[in-house]
N, C-alpha and C positions, 0 to 999 in steps of 0.2 A: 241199585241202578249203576252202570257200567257209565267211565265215562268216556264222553264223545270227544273224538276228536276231530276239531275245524281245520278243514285244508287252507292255507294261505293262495291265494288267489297270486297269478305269477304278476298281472300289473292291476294298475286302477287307472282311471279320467277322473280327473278334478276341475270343476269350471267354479275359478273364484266367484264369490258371490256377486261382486258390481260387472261381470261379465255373462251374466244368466241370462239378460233380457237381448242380450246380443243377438244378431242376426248367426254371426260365426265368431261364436264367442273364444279369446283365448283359452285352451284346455293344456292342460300339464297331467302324462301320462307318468306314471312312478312306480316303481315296485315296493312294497315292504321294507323295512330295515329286518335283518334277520337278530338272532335274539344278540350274537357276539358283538353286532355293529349297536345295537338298542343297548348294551352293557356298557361297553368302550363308549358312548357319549353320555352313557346320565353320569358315571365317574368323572368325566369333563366338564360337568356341570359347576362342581362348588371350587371354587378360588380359595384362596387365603391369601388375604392380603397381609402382607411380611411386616408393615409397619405401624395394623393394630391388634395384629394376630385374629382379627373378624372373620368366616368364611360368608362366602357371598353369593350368591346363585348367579351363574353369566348363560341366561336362557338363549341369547339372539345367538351368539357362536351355535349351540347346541341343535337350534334350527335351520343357522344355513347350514351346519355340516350333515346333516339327514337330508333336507334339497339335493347338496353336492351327491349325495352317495346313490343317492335314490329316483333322480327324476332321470327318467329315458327316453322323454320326447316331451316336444313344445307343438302344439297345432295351432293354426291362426294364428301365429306370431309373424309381421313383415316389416320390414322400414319404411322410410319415410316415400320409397319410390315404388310402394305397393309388392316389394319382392318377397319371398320367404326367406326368413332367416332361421336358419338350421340351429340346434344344439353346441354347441359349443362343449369340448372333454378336454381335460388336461392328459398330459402321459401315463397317470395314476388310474384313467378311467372316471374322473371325479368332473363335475361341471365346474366349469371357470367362476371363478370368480368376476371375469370381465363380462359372461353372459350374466350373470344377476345383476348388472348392474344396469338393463333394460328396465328392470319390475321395481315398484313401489316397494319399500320397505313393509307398510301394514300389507302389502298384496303376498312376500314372502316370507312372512310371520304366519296368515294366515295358511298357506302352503304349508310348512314346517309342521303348522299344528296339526293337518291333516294327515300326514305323513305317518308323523309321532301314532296320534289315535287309532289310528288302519292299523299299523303295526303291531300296538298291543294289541287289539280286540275288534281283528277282521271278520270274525259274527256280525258284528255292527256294522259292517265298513259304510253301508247305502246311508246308514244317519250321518256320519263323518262327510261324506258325500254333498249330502246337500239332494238325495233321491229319495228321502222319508218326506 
């Protein structure tokens, strides 16, 4: 048997899980990490720390910087005076660090993780999703 090859889908919609029962629930629309960008952060992953020679895994860097690369649209996100509030990009093309700091920590882990998942193994992506 020959094998197949999965096309990578250009975006996805992510509706975190405590926003599913929402009327217009916040959705984060995101692209893939492509394989160079998936490389260049799991080598960012393990540290050494210089003063026990230990290596350490530092996962939460590794998942905002796959948000930062990858997410390309906020829906239903507004302030406090019902307005939209647009995406936030630094010069780089990369999301601010000042827009993350709207979302819950567990609510940007859990994004991260979806990111990561879809990227390796977008066959699956509807389980990643939360549409299985």
């Amino acid at each position: 048997m020959a094998f197949k090859i999965v096309k990578k889908e250009t975006s996805f919609d992510y509706i975190p899980v405590d926003q599913r029962k929402e009327e217009n629930p916040l959705t984060f629309v995101f692209r893939p990490l492509s394989k160079k960008e998936s490389a260049l952060l799991s080598d960012g992953v393990l540290k050494l720390d210089t003063t026990t020679q230990a290596l350490t895994v530092g996962n939460s860097s590794y998942l905002l910087q796959a948000i930062r690369l990858c997410l390309t649209e906020v829906k239903n996100l507004v302030d406090d005076k019902d307005k939209p509030v647009s995406l936030e990009k630094d010069s780089n093309g990369e999301v601010t660090y000042d827009f993350l700091e709207y979302f819950p920590d567990s609510m940007l882990e859990e994004l991260g993780n979806v990111i990561v998942a879809v990227s390796k193994d977008p066959a699956n992506a509807d389980t990643y999703l939360g549409k299985e």
